[in-house]
C-alpha positions as CSV (number, residue, x, y, z in Angstrom):
1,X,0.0,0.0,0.0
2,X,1.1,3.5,-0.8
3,X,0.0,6.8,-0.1
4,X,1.0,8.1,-3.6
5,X,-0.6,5.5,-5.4
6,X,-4.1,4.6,-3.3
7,X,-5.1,7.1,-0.4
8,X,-4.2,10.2,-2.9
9,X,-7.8,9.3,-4.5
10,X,-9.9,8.6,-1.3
11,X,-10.9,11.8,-1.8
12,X,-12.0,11.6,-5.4
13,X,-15.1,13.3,-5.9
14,X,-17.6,14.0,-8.6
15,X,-20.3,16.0,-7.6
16,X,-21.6,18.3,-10.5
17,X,-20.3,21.8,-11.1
18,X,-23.6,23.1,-10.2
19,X,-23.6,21.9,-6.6
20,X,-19.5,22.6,-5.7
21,X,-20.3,26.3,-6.9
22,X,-22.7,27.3,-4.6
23,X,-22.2,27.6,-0.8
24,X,-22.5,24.3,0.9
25,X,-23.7,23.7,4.6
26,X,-25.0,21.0,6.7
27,X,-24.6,17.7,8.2
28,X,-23.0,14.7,6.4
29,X,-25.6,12.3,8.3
30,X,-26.9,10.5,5.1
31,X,-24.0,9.2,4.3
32,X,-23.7,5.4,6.5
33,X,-26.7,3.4,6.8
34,X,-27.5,1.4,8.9
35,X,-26.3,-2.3,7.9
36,X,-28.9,-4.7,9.7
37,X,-32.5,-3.9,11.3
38,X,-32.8,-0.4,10.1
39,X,-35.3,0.5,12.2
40,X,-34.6,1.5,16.0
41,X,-33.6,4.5,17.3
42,X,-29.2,5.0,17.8
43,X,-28.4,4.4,21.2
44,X,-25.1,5.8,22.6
45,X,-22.9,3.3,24.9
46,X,-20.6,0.4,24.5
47,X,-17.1,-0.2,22.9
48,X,-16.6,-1.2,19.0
49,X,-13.9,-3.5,18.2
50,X,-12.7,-3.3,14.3
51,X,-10.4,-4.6,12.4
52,X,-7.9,-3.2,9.9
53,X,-5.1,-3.8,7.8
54,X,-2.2,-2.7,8.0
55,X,1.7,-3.9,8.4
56,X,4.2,-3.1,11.6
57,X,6.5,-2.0,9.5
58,X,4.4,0.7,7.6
59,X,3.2,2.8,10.6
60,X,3.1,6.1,10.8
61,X,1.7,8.5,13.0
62,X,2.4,11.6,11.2
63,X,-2.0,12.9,9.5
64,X,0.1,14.3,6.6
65,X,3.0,11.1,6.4
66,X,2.4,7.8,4.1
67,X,-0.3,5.7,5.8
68,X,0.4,2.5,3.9
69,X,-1.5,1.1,7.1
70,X,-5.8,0.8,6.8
71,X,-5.6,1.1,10.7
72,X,-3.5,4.2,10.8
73,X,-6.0,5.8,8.2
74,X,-8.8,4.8,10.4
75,X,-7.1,5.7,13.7
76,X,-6.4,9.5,11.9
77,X,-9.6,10.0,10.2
78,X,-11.4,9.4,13.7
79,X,-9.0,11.8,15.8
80,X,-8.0,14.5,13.2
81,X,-10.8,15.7,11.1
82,X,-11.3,17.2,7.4
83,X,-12.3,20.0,5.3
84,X,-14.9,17.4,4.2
85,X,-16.0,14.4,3.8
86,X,-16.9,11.9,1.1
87,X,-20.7,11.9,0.9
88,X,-23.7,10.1,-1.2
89,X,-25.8,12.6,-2.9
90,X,-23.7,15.3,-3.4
91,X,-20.8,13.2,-2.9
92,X,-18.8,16.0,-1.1
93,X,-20.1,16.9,2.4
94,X,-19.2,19.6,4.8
95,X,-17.0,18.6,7.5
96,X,-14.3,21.4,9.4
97,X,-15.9,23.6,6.3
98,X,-18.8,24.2,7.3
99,X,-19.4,26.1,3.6
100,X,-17.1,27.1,0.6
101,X,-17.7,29.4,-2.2
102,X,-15.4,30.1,-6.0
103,X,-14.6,33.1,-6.9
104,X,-16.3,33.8,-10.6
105,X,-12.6,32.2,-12.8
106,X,-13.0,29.4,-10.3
107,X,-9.5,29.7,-9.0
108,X,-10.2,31.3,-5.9
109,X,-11.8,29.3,-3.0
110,X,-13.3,30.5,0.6
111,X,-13.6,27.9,2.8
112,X,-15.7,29.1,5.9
113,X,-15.3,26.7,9.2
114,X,-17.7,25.3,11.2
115,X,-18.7,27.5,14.1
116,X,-18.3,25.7,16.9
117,X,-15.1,23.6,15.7
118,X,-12.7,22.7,18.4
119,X,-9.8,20.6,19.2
120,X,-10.0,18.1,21.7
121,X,-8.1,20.1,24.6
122,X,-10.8,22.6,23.9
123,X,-9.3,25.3,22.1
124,X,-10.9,26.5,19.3
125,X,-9.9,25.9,15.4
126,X,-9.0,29.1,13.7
127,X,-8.1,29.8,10.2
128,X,-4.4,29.8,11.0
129,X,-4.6,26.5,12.4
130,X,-5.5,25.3,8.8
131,X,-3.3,27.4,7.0
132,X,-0.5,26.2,9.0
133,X,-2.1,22.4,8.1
134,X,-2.0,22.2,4.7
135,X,0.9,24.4,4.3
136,X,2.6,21.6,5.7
137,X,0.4,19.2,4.3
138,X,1.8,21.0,0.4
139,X,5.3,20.5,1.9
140,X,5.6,16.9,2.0
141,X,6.6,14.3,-0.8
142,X,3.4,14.0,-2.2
143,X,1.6,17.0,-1.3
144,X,1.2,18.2,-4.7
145,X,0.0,14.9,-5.7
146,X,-2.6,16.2,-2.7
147,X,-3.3,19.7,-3.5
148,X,-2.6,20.0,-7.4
149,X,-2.4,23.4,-8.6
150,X,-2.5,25.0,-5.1
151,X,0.9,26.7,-4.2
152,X,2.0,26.5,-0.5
153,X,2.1,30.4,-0.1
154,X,-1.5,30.4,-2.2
155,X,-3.4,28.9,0.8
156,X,-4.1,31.9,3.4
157,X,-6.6,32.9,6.4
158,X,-8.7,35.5,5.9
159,X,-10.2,36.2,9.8
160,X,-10.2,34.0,12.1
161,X,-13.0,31.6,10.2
162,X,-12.4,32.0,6.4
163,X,-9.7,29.9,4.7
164,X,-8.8,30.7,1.1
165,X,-7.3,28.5,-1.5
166,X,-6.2,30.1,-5.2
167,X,-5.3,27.7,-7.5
168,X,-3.1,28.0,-10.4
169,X,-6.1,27.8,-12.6
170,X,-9.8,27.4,-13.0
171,X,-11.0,24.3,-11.0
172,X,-14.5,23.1,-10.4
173,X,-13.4,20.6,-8.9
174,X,-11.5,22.0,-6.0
175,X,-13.1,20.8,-2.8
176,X,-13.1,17.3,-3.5
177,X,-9.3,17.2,-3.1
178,X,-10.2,18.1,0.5
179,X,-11.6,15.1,1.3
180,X,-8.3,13.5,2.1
181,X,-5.6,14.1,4.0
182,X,-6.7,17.9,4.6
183,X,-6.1,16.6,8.8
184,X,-5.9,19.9,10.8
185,X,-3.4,20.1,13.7
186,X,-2.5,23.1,16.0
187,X,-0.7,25.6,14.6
188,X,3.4,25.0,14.8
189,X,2.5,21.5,16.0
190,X,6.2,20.0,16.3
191,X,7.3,16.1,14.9
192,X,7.8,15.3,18.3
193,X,4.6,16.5,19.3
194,X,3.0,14.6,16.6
195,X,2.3,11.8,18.8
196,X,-0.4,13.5,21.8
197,X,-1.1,16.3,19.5
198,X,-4.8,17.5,20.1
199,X,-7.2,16.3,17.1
200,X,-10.6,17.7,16.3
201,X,-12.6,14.7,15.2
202,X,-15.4,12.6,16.9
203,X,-12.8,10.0,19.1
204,X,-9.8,11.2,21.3
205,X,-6.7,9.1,21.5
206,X,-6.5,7.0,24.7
207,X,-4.0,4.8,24.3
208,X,-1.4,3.6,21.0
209,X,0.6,0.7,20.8
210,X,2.3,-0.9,17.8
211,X,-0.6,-0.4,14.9
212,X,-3.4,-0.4,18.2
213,X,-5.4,2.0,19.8
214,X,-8.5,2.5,21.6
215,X,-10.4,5.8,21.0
216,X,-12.8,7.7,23.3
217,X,-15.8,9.6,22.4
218,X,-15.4,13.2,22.3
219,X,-18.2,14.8,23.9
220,X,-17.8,18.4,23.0
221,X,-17.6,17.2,18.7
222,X,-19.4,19.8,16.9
223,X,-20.4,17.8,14.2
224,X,-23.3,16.1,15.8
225,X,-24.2,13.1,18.5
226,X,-21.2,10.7,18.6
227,X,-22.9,7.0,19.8
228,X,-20.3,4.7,20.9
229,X,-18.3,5.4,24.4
230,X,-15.2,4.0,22.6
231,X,-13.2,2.2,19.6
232,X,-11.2,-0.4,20.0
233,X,-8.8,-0.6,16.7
234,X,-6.7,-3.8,15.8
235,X,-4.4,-4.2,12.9
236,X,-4.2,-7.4,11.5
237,X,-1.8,-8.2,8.5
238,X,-4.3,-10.4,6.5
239,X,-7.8,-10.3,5.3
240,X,-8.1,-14.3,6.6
241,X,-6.7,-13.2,10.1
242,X,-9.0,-10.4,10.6
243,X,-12.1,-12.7,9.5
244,X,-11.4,-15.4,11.3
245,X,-11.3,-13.2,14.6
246,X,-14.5,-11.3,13.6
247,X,-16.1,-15.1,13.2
248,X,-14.4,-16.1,16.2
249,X,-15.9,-13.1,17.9
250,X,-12.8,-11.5,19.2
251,X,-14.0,-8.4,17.4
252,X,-17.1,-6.5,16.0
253,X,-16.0,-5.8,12.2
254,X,-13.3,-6.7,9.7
255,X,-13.3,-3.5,7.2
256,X,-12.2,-4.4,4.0
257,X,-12.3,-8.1,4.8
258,X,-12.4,-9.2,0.4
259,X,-15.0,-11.6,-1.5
260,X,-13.4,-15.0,0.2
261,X,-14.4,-13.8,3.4
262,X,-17.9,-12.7,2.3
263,X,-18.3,-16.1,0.7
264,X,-17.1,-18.1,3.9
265,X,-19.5,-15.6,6.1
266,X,-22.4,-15.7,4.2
267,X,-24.1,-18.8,6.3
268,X,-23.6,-17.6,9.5
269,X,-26.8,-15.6,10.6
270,X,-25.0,-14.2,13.3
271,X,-22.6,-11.9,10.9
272,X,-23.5,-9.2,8.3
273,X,-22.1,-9.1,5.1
274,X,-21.5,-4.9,4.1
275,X,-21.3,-5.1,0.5
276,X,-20.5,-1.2,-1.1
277,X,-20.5,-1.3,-5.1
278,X,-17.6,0.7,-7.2
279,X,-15.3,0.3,-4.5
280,X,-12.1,-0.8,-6.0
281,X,-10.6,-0.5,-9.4
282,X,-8.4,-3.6,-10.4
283,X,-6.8,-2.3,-14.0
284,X,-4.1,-3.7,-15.7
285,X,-1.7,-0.7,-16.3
286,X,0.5,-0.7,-19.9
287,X,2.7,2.0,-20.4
288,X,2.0,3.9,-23.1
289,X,5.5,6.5,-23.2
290,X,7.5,3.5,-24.7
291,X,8.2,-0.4,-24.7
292,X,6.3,-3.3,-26.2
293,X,2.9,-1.8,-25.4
294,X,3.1,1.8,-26.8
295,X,1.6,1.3,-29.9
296,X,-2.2,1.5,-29.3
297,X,-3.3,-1.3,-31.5
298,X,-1.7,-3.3,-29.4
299,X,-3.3,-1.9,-25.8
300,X,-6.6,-2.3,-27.9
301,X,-5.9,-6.2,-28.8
302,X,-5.0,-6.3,-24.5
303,X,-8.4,-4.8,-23.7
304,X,-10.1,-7.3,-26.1
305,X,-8.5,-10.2,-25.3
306,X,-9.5,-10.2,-21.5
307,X,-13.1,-12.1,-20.7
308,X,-14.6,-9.7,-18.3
309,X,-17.2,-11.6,-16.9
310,X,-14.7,-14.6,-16.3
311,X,-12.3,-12.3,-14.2
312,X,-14.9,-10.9,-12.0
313,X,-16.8,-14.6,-11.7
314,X,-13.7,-16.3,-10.9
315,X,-11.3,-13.6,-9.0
316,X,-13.7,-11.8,-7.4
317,X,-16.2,-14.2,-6.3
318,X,-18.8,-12.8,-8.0
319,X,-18.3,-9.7,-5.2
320,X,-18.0,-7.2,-7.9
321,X,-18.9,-5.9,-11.7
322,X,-17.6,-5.9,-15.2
323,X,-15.7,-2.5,-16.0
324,X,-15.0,-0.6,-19.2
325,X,-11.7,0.8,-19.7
326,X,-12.7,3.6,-18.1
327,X,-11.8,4.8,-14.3
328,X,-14.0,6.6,-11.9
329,X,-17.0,3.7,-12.8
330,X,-19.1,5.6,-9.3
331,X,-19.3,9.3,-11.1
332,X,-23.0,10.4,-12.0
333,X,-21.1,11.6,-15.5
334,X,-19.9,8.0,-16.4
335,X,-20.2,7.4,-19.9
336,X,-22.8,4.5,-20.3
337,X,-23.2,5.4,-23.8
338,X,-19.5,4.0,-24.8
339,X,-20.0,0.7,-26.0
340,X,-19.0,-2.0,-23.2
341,X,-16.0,-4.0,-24.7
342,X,-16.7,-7.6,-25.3
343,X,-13.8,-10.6,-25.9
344,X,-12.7,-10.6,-29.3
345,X,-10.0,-12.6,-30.1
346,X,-10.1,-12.9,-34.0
347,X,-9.5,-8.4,-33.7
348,X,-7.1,-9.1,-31.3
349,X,-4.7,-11.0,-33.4
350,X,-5.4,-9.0,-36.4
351,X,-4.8,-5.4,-34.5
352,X,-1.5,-7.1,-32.7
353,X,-0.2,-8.6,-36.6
354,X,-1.0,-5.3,-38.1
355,X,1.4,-3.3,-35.6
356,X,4.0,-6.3,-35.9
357,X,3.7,-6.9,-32.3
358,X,6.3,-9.7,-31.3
359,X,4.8,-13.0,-30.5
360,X,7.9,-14.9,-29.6
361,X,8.8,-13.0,-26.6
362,X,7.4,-13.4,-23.3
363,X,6.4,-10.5,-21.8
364,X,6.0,-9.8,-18.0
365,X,3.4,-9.3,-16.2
366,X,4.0,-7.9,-12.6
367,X,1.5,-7.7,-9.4
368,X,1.9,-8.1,-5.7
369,X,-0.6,-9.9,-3.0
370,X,-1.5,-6.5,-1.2
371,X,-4.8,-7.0,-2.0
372,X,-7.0,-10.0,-2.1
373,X,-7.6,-11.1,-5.9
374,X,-4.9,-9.1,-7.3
375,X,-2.0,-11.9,-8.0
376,X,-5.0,-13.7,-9.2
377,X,-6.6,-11.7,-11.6
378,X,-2.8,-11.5,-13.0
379,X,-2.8,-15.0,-13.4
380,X,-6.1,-15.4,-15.1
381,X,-5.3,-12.8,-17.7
382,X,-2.2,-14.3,-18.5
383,X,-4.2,-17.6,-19.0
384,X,-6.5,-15.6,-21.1
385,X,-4.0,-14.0,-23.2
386,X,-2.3,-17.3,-24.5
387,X,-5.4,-18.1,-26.5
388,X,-4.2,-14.9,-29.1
389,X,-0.9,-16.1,-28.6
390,X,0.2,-13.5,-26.3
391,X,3.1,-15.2,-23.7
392,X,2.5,-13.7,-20.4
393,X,4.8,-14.5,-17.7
394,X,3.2,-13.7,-14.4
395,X,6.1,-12.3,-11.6
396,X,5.2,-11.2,-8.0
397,X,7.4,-8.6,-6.4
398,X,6.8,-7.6,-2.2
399,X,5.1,-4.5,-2.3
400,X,8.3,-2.5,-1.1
401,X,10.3,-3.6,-4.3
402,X,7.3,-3.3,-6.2
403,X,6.8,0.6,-5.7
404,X,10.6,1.1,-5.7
405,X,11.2,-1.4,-9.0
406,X,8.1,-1.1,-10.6
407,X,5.1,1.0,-10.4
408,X,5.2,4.4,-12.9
409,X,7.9,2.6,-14.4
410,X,6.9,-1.1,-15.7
411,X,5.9,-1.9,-19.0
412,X,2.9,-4.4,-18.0
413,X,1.5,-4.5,-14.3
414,X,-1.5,-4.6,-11.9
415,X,-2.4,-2.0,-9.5
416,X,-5.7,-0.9,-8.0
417,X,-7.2,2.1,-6.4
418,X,-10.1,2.9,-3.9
419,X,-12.7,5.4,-4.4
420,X,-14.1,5.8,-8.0
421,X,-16.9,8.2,-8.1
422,X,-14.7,11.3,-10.5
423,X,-13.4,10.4,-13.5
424,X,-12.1,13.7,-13.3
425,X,-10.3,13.0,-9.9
426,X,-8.6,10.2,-12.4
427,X,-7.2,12.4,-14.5
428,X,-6.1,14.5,-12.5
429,X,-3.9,12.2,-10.2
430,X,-3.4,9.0,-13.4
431,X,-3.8,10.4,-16.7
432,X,-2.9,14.0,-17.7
433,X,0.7,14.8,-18.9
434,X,1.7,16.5,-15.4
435,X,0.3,14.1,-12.9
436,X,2.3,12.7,-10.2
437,X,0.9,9.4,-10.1
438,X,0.8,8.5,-14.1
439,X,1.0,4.9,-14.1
440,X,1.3,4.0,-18.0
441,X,3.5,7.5,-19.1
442,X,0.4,8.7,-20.4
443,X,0.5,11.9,-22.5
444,X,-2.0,13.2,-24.5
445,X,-2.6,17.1,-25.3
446,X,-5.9,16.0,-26.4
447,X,-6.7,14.5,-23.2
448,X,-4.8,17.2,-21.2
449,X,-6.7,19.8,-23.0
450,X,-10.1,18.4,-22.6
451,X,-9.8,18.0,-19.0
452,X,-8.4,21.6,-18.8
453,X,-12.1,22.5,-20.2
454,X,-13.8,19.9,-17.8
455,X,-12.5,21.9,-14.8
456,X,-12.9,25.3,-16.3
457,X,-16.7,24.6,-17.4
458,X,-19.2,25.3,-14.5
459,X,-22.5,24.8,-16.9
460,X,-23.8,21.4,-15.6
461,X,-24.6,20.8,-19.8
462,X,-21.7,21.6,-21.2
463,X,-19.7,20.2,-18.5
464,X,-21.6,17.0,-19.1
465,X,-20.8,17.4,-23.4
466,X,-16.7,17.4,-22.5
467,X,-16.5,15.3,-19.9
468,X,-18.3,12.8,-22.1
469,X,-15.0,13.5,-24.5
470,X,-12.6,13.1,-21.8
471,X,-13.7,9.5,-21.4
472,X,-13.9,8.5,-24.9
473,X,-10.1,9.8,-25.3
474,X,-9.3,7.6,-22.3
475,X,-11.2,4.6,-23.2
476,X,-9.5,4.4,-26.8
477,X,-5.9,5.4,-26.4
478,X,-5.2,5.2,-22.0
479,X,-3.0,2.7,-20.8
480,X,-5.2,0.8,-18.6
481,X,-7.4,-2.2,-19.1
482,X,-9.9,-1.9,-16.3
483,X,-12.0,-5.2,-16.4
484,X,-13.9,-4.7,-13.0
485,X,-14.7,-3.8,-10.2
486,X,-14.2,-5.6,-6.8
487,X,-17.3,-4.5,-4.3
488,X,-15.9,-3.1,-0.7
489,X,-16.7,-6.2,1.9
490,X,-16.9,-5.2,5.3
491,X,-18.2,-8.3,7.9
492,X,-19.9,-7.7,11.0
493,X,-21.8,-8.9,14.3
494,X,-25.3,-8.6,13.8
495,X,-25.4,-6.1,17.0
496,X,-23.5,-3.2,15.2
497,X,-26.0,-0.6,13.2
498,X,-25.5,2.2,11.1
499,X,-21.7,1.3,9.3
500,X,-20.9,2.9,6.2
501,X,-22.0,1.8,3.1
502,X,-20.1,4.8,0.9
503,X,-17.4,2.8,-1.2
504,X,-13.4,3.7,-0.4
505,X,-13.0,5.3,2.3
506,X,-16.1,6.8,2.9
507,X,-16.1,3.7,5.5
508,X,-13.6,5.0,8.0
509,X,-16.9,7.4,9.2
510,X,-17.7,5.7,12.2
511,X,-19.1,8.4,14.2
512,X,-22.9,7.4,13.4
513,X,-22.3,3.5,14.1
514,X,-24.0,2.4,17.1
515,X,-24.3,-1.3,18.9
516,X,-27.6,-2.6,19.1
């Protein structure tokens, strides 16, 4: 797991440009559900123990480091809150902002904070505070990756209450990319401090130990009621450990648990299985700057030679949908007018003998096990590919070597990503010439120019007209062959109520679970 690569797009949001121009306000209550016996009324009391994944090895505690830990994510997002929040309808909710507003070029943004905002040692959250926060937020590694466009000395206070972010240039899109990392600490917070320093979210730190913690309810939260007394958090370094303690009833939910779980838990009447749609994209990346895939007949002959309906039957359990090529499947704007790609092995071998693709060679294919399904949907599509007579060697690299060796670099490799309702979001972090997580090399000034007019257009219509081109661009000529999607799997005991059911990361808002 890797900051740069997966959490970078928890954020991703699509709402229209209609509803992120005008001021928004309000609660984010609509966005968990309650996940068995939906009627009762939320009771406050009692102590939730979840499960996450994560590694010892890959912990931080730093709201602005690389989380390459689930838990630490959930540990953060519970004690350190956000500008927002991902949402359902709109898809970007008020969190620390209580409201924001554009300027009329869209390049200047006012964020105003919620009123009664205060960090847990009771001090209120000003407009410095923030500043400070994603000033140093901008400064690390991948804080451009973060905050694209947005200039460290470009994010200021105006007043005690009123945060304002300029861009570089006209964005719609602008909030979503606060619905991250955008964690707020006190103003000249130091490293050292990093480790007791006073959050603002809905749980306090109690206690921390090696990947572990157990969170307290914080009273005074302004955004609303807060049910459960405490959070227990445990990591565990497999999907198969965490669901065998949730069955063996040594804790109340595995997040993310994955499709073998589900299917193992499915029987017992005594567990719920959360299923939340779009959650994960599992694409096969080929680079497209150079190397054996750069010609796009042959990407096109890759695309058709893959049986969708086989990958998603057979790697993902059935847990999860056919995809088309195109990423950010969850966005209201996805184009379900593009004709869905079916197998077609006669054009694949025609397209790959027209661009005198090499046959003889072998040519590697290169995933890790981070993620349940991925080494297997490698293996599958190799399988697949032999039938146009494409030789596909399958190698699996540890995820450390794999984001040092391999990943922006390889020629032919699997990744995946959480959160998929923006295409836009996409292109922004995967696709356009500039971006900081371009997986295949992918540079197209047609693309980049069409998403520069995606951003720039606010009329909801004519927004709709390009962003309709954006996809078509990136469904013929991108580097990725997305053949589904894997639904989110979270297991629980049938006494919790009200988890998330918002794909990605939308799941880490525990705030309205309660135990029945």
């Amino acid at each position: 797991m890797n900051i740069n690569r997966r959490q970078v797009l928890l954020a991703g949001g699509a709402m229209g440009a209609s509803a992120l121009l005008a001021a928004c306000s309000g609660g984010g209550d609509d966005t968990s559900a309650a996940s068995s016996d939906k009627g009762g009324k939320p009771r406050k009391g009692g102590t939730l123990r979840i499960g996450a994944l994560g590694r010892a090895g890959a912990i931080t505690r730093d709201p602005h480091g690389t989380q390459g830990n689930e838990s630490d994510y959930l540990i953060l997002a519970l004690v350190y809150d956000t500008l927002t929040v991902p949402g359902a309808d709109p898809n970007t909710k008020p969190r620390l902002a209580a409201s924001w507003e554009p300027s009329k070029d869209l390049k200047t943004w006012r964020f105003k904070l919620a009123e009664d905002a205060a960090f847990h040692d009771g001090s209120p959250v000003t407009a410095d505070d923030v500043v400070w926060s994603l000033r140093r937020l901008r400064n690390t590694p991948s804080g451009a990756a973060r905050l694209p466009g947005i200039k460290a000395e470009n994010i200021t206070a105006d007043g005690k209450d009123t945060v304002v972010l300029v861009s570089d240039y006209a964005n719609a899109e602008l909030p979503p990319l606060t619905r991250l990392t955008t964690f707020v600490l006190k103003k000249g917070t130091s490293d050292k401090e990093l480790a007791k320093a006073p959050g603002t979210g809905p749980f306090k730190l109690d206690r921390y130990r090696a990947g572990n913690a157990r969170l307290v309810r914080n009273d005074q939260w302004y955004g609303g009621t807060v049910y459960l007394d405490a959070i227990e958090v445990t990591m565990f370094e497999t999907p198969q450990a965490m669901a065998n303690a949730l069955l063996a009833g040594q804790i109340d939910v595995a997040s993310n648990a994955g499709a073998v779980a589900a299917r193992t838990a499915k029987s017992r009447k005594d567990v719920q299985v959360v299923r939340r749609p779009d959650d994960m994209s599992m694409p096969l990346v080929m680079r497209t700057a150079d190397g054996p895939f750069a010609d796009a007949r042959v990407r096109e002959a890759m695309r058709l030679v893959v049986d969708r309906e086989a990958m998603v039957k057979q790697v993902l359990s059935g847990y999860g949908t056919v995809a088309n090529d195109i990423m950010g499947t969850g966005d209201p704007g996805y184009a379900k007018d593009v004709p869905q790609r079916e197998r077609d092995l006669a054009e694949a071998e025609r397209l790959l003998s027209e661009a005198k693709f090499d046959l003889s060679k072998t040519y590697e294919l290169v995933t890790t096990e981070d993620i349940s399904g991925l080494a297997e949907s490698a293996t599958l599509f190799a399988s697949q590919a032999r039938e146009a007579g494409i030789k596909i060697k399958v190698v699996k690299q540890e995820s450390g070597a794999f984001y040092e060796k391999t990943w922006l670099k390889g020629d032919l490799y699997t990744t995946y990503w959480d959160t998929n309702d923006s295409v836009v979001f996409f292109a922004s972090k995967t696709l356009v010439s500039e971006a900081g997580q371009n997986e295949a090399g992918f540079a197209d000034k047609k693309f980049d120019a069409t998403y520069r007019k995606v951003i720039a257009t606010a009329d909801p219509k004519a927004r709709a007209e390009v962003l309709k081109e954006l996809q078509r661009i990136e469904y013929d000529r991108s580097g990725y062959l997305l053949w589904g999607m894997a639904d989110g799997i979270d297991l629980a005991a049938s006494k919790v109520r009200g988890l998330p059911e918002l794909a990605g990361y939308g799941r880490v808002q525990l705030e309205n679970v309660w135990l029945g």
